[in-house]
Biopython code that builds the backbone (N, CA, C, O; Angstrom):
import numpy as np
from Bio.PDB.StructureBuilder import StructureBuilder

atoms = [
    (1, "UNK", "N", (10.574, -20.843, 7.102)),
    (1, "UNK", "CA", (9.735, -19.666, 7.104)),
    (1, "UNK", "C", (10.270, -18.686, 6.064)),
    (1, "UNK", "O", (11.490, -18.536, 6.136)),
    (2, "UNK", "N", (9.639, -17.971, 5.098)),
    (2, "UNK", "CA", (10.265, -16.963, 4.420)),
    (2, "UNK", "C", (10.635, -15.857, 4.591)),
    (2, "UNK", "O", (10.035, -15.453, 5.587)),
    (3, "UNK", "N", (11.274, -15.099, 4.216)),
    (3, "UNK", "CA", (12.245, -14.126, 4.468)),
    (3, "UNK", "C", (11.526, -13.045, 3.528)),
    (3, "UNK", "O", (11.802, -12.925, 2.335)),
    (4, "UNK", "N", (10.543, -12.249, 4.222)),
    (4, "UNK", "CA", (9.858, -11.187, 3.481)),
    (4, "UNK", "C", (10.395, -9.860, 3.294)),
    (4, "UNK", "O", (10.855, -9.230, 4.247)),
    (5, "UNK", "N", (10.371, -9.522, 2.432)),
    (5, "UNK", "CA", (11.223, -7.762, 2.095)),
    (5, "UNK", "C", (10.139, -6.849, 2.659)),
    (5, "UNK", "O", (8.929, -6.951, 2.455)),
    (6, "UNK", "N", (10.604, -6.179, 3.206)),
    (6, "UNK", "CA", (9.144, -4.957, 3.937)),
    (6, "UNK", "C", (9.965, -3.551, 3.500)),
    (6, "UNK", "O", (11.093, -3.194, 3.841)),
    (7, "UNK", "N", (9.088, -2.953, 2.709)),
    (7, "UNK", "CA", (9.718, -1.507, 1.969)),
    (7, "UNK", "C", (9.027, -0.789, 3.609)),
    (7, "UNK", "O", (8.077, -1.284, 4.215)),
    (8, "UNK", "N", (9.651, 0.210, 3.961)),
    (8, "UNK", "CA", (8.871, 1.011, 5.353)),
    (8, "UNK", "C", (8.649, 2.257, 4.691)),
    (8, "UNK", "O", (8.606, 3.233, 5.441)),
    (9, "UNK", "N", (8.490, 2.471, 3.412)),
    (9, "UNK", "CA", (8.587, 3.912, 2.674)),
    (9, "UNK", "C", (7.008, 4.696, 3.254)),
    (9, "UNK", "O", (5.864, 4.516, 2.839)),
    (10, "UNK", "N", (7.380, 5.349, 4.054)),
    (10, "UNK", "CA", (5.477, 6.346, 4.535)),
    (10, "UNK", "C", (4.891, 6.402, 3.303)),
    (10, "UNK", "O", (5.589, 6.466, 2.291)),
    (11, "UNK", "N", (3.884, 6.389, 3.267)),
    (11, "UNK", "CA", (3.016, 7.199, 2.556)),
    (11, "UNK", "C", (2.996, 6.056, 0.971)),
    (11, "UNK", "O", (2.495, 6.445, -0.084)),
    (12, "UNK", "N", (3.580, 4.795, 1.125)),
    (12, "UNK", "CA", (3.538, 3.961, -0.596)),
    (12, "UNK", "C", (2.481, 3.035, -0.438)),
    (12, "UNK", "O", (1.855, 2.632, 0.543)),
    (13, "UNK", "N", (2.436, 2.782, -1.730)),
    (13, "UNK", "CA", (0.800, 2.360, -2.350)),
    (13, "UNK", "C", (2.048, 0.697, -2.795)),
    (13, "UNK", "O", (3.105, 0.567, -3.412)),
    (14, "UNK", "N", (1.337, -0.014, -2.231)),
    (14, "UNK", "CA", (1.699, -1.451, -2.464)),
    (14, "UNK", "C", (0.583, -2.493, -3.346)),
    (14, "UNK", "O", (-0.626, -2.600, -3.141)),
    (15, "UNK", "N", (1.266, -3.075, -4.192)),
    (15, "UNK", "CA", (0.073, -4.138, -5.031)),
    (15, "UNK", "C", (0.384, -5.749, -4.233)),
    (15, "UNK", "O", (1.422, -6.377, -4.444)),
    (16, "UNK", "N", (-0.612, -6.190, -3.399)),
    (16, "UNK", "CA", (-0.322, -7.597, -2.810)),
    (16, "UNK", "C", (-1.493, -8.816, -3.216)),
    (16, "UNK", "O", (-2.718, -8.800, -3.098)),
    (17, "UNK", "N", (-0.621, -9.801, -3.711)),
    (17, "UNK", "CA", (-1.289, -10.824, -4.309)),
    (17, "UNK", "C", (-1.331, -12.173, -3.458)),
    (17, "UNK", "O", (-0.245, -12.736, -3.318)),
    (18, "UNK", "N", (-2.267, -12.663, -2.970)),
    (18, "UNK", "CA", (-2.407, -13.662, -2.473)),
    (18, "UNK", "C", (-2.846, -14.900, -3.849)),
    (18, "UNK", "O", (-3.760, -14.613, -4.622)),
    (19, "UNK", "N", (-2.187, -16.035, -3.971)),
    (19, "UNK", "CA", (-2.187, -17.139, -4.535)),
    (19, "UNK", "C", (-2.633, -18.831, -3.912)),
    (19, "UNK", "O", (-1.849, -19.445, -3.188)),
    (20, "UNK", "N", (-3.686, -19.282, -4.238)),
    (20, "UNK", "CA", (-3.460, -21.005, -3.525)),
    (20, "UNK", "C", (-2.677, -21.893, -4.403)),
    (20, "UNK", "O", (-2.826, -22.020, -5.618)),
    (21, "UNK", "N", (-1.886, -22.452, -3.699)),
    (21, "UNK", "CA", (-0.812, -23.366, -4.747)),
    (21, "UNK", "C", (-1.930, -24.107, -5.546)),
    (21, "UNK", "O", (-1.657, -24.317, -6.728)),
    (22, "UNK", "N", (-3.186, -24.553, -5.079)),
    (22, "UNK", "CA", (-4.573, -25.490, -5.383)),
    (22, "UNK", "C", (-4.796, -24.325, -6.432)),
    (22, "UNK", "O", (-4.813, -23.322, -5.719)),
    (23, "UNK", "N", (-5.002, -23.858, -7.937)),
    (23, "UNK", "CA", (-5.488, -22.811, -8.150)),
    (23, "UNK", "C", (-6.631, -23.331, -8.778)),
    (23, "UNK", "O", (-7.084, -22.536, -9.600)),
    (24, "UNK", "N", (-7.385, -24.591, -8.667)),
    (24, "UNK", "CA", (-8.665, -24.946, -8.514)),
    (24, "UNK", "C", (-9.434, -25.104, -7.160)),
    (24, "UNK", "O", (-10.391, -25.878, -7.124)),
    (25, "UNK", "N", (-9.008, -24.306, -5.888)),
    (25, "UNK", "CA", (-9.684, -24.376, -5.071)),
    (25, "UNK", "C", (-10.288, -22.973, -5.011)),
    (25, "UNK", "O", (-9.983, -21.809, -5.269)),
    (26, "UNK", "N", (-11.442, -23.795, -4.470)),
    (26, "UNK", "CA", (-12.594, -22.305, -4.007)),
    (26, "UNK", "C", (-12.173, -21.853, -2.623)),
    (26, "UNK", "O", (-12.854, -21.040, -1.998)),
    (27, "UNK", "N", (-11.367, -22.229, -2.276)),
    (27, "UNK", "CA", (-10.929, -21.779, -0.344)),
    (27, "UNK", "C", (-11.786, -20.328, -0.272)),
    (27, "UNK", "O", (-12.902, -19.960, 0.095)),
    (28, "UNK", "N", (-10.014, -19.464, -1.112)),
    (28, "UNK", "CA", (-10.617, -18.421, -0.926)),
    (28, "UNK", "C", (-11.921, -17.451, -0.631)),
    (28, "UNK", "O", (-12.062, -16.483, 0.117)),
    (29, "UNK", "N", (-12.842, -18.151, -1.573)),
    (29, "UNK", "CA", (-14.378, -17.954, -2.020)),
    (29, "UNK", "C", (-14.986, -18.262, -1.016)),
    (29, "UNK", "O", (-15.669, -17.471, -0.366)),
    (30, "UNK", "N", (-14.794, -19.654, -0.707)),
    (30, "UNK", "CA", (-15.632, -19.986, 0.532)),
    (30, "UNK", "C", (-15.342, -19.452, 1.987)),
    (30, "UNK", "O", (-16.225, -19.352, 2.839)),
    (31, "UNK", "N", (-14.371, -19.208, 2.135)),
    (31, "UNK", "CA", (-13.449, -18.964, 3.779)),
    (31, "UNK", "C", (-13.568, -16.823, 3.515)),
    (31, "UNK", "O", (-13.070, -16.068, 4.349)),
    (32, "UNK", "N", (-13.896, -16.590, 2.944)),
    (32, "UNK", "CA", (-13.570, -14.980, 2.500)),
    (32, "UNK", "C", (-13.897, -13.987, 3.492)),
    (32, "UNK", "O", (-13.491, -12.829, 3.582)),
    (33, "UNK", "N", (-15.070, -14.927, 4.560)),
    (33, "UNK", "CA", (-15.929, -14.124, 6.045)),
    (33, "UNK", "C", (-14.348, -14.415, 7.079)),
    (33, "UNK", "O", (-14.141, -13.548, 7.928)),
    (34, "UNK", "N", (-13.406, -15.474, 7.000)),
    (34, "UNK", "CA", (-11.846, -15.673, 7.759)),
    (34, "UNK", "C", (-11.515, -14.439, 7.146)),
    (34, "UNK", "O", (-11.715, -13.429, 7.821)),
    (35, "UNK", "N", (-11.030, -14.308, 5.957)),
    (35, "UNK", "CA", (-10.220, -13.266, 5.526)),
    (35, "UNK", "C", (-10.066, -12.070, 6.111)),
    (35, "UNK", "O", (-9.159, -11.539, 6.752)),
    (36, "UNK", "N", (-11.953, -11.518, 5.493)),
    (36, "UNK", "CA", (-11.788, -10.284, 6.294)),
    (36, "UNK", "C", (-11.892, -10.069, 7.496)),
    (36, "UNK", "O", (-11.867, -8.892, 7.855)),
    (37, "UNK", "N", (-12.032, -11.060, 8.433)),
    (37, "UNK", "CA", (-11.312, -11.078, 9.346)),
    (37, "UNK", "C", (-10.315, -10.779, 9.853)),
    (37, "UNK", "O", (-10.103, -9.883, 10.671)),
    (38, "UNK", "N", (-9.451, -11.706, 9.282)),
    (38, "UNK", "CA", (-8.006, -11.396, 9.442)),
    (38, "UNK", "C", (-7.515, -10.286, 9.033)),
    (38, "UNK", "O", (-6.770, -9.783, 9.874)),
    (39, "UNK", "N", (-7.658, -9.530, 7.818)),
    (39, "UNK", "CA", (-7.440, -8.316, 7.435)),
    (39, "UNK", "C", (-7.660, -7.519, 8.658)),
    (39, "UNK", "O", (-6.664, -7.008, 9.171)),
    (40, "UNK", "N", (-8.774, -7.343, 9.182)),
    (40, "UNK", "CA", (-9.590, -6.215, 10.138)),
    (40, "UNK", "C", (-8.375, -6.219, 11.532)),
    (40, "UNK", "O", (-7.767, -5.365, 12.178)),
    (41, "UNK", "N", (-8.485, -7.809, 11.502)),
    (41, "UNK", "CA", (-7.150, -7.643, 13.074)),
    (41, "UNK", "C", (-5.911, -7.126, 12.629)),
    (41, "UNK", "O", (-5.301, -6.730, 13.622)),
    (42, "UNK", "N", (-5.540, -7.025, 12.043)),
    (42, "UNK", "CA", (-4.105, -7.139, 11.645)),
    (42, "UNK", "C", (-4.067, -5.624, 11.329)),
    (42, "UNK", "O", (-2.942, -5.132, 11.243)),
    (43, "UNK", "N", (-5.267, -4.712, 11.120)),
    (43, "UNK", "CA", (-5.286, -3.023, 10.792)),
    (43, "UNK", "C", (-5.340, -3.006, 11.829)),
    (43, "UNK", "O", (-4.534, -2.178, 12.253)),
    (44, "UNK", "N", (-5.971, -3.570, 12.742)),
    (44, "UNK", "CA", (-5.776, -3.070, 14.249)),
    (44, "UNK", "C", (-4.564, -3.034, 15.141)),
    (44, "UNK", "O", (-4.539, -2.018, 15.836)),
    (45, "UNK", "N", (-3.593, -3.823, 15.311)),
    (45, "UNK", "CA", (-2.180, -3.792, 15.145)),
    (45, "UNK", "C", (-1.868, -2.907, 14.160)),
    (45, "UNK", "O", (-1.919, -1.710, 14.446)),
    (46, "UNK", "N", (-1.542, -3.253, 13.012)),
    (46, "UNK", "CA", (-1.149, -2.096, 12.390)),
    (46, "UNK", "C", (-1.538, -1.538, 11.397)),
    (46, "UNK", "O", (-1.740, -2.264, 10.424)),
    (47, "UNK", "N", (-1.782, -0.110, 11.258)),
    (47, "UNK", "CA", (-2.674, 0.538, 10.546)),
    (47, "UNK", "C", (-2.576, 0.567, 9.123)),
    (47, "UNK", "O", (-1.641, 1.115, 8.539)),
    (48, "UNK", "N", (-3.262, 0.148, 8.709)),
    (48, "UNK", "CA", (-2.737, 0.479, 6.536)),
    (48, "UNK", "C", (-4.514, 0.745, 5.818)),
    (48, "UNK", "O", (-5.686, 0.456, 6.060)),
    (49, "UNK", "N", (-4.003, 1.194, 5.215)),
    (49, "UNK", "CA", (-5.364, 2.158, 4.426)),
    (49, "UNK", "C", (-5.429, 0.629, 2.887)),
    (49, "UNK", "O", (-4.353, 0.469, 2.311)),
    (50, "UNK", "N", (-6.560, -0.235, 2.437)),
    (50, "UNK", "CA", (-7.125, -0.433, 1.548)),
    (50, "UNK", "C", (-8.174, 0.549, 0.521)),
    (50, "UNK", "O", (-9.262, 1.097, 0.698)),
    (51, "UNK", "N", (-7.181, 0.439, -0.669)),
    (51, "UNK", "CA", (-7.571, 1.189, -1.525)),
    (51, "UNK", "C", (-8.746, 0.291, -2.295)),
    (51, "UNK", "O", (-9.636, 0.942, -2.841)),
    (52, "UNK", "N", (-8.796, -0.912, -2.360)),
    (52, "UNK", "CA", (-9.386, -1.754, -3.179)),
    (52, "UNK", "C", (-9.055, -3.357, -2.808)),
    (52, "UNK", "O", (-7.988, -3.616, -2.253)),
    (53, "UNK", "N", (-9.626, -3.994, -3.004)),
    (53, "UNK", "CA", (-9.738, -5.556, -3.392)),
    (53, "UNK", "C", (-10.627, -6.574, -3.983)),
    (53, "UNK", "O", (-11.813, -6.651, -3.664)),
    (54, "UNK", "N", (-10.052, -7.375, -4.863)),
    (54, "UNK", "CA", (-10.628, -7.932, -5.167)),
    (54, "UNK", "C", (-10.069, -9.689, -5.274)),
    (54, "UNK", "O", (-8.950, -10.035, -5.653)),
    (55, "UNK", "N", (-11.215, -10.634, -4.817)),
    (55, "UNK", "CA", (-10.676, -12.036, -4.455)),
    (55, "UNK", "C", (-11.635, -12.778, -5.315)),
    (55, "UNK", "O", (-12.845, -12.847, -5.100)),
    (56, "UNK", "N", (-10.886, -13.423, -6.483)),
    (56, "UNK", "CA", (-11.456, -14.178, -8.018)),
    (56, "UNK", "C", (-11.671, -15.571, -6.999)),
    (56, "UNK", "O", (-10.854, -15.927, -6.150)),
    (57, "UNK", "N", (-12.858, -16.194, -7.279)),
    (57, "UNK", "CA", (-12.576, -17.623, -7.482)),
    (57, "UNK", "C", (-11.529, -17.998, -8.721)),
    (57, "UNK", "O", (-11.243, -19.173, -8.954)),
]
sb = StructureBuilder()
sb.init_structure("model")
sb.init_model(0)
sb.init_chain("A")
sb.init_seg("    ")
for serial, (resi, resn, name, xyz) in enumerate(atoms, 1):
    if name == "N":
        sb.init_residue(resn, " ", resi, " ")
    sb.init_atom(name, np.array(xyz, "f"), 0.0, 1.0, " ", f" {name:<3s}", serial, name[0])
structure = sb.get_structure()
């Protein structure tokens, strides 16, 4: 399992990149109604403000 660095600084603006090792798969594209999903639960636990996103095929 990896060993993630978590800055706890209040109030910081973070840039997070999600990658498929496949970087010819459409997952992302297709599965994107999971995503924001998952995003939505996970603000509900814990709260974080989206400034923007954007998910390329």
């Amino acid at each position: 399992m990896p060993n993630y660095r978590r800055d706890r600084t209040s109030g910081g603006t973070y840039f997070f990149t999600v990658a498929l090792r496949d970087r010819a798969s459409v997952l992302l594209v297709d599965r994107i109604d999971d995503l924001r999903h998952a995003v939505r639960e996970t603000r509900q636990r814990m709260p974080f403000e989206i400034a923007a996103w954007v998910v390329l095929p």
